[in-house]
N, C-alpha and C positions, 0 to 999 in steps of 0.2 A: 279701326277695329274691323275682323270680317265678320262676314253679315252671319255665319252662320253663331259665331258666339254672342252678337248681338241679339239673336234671336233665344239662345240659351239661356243667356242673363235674363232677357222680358220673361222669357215663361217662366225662371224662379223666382222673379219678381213677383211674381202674380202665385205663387205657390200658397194654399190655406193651411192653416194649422191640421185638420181635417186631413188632407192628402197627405203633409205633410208625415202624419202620424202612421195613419198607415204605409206610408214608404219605411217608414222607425220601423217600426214591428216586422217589416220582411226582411230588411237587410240590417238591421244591427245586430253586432255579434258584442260577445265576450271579447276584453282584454286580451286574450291569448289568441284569440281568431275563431274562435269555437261556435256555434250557432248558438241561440240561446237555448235552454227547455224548451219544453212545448206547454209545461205547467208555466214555463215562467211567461212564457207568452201571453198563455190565457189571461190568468193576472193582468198581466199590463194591457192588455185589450180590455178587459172589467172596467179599469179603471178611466182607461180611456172613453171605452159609452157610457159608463155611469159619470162620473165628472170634467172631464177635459174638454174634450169636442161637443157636450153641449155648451160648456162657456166660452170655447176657445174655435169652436169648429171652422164658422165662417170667416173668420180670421185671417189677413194676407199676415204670414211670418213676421215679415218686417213692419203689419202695425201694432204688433202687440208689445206691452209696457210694461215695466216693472209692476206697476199698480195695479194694471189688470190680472197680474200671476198673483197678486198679494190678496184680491180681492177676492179672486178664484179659489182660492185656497180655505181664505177665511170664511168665505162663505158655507165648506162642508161644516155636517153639522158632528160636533164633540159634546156629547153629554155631559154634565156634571163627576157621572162615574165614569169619566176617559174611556165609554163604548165610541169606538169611532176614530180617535184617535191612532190608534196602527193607520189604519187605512187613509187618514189626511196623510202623514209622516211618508207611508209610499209612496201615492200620487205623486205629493210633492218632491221624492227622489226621482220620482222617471221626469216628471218636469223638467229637474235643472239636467239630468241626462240630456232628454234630447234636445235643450235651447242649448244646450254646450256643445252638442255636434252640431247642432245645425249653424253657429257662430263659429266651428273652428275646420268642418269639413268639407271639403272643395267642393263641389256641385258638380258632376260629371261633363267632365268637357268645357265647362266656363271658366275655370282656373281660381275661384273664390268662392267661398262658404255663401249660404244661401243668405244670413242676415249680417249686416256688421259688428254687432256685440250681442252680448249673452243677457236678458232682459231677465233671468232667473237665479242670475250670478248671487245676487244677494239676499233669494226667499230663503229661510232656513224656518221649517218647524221643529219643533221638540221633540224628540223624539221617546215614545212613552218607555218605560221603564220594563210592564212584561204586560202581557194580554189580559193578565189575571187581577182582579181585584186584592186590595191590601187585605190583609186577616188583622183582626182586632184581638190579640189574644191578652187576656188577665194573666196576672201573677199567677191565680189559685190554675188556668188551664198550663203554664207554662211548670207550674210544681209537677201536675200530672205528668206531664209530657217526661220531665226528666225524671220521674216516679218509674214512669215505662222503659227508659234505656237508664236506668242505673247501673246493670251491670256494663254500661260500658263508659270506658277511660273519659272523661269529663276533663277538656284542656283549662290547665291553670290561668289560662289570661283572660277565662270566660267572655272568648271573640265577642259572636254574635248574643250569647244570655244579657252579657253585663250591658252591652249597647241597647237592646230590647228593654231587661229591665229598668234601664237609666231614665230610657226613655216616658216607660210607665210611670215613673216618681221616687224614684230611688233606686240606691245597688243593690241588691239581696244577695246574701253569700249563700251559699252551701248548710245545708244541716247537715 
């Protein structure tokens, strides 16, 4: 092997999560080849000093574990009312992003990806449903509501009423 790729593999050998990430953030683009935003940057830099590189920072690429991205992850905090929840579900997307380039994209000049497999391949969190807390509505505020749009066309299959209602404790038809 020459010595100068020799030298290129040691130094990504020795590469931190840390570096690493800021190397992600300069030069990863879009699917299509496009830069990223500059909102979507920001974000992912957020999320990078607020959770990543303090549990991941000192970190050489190749000794981080599946367990340690599991660990990382579960350790942000999700309240009972899923405040928090978006933002683990993020993190944990730019996660498996950059452990997936960095296990499948060549390392400049060395001819192989910086780590040999993707240690994030398998975190998957839940992803929350919307930002907004659920509404608890009663029959008597769901009467109102369609008290208020009466005059308009009420679909026969009563999509979303009849599942709401059902859900309440019964089907209620129409007056």
């Amino acid at each position: 092997m020459p010595p100068q790729l020799e030298q290129l593999k040691e130094e990504a050998h020795g590469t931190t999560f840390a570096q690493y990430a800021m190397g992600y953030l300069r030069e990863h683009r879009k699917a299509n080849g496009e830069p990223l935003a500059e909102q979507t940057v920001e974000k992912y830099r957020q999320y990078l000093r607020d959770h990543l590189i303090p549990a991941l920072g000192v970190y050489r690429m190749d000794e981080i574990t599946e367990s340690l991205l599991r660990e990382t992850i579960d350790s942000m905090d999700v309240s009972g009312d899923g405040a928090g929840a978006s933002i683990r579900w993020h993190v944990a997307t730019l996660m498996r992003a950059m452990f997936a380039e960095a296990s499948t994209k060549k390392v400049k000049g060395a001819g192989e990806p910086l780590i040999g497999s993707n240690p994030a391949i398998n975190i998957r969190v839940e992803k929350p449903l919307a930002d907004i807390a659920d509404a608890d509505v009663s029959h008597e505020e769901l009467d109102m509501l369609y008290a208020a749009i009466a005059g308009a066309a009420r679909p026969r299959h009563l999509s979303g009423w009849g599942a709401l209602s059902e859900a309440r404790g019964g089907v209620r038809t129409a007056t």
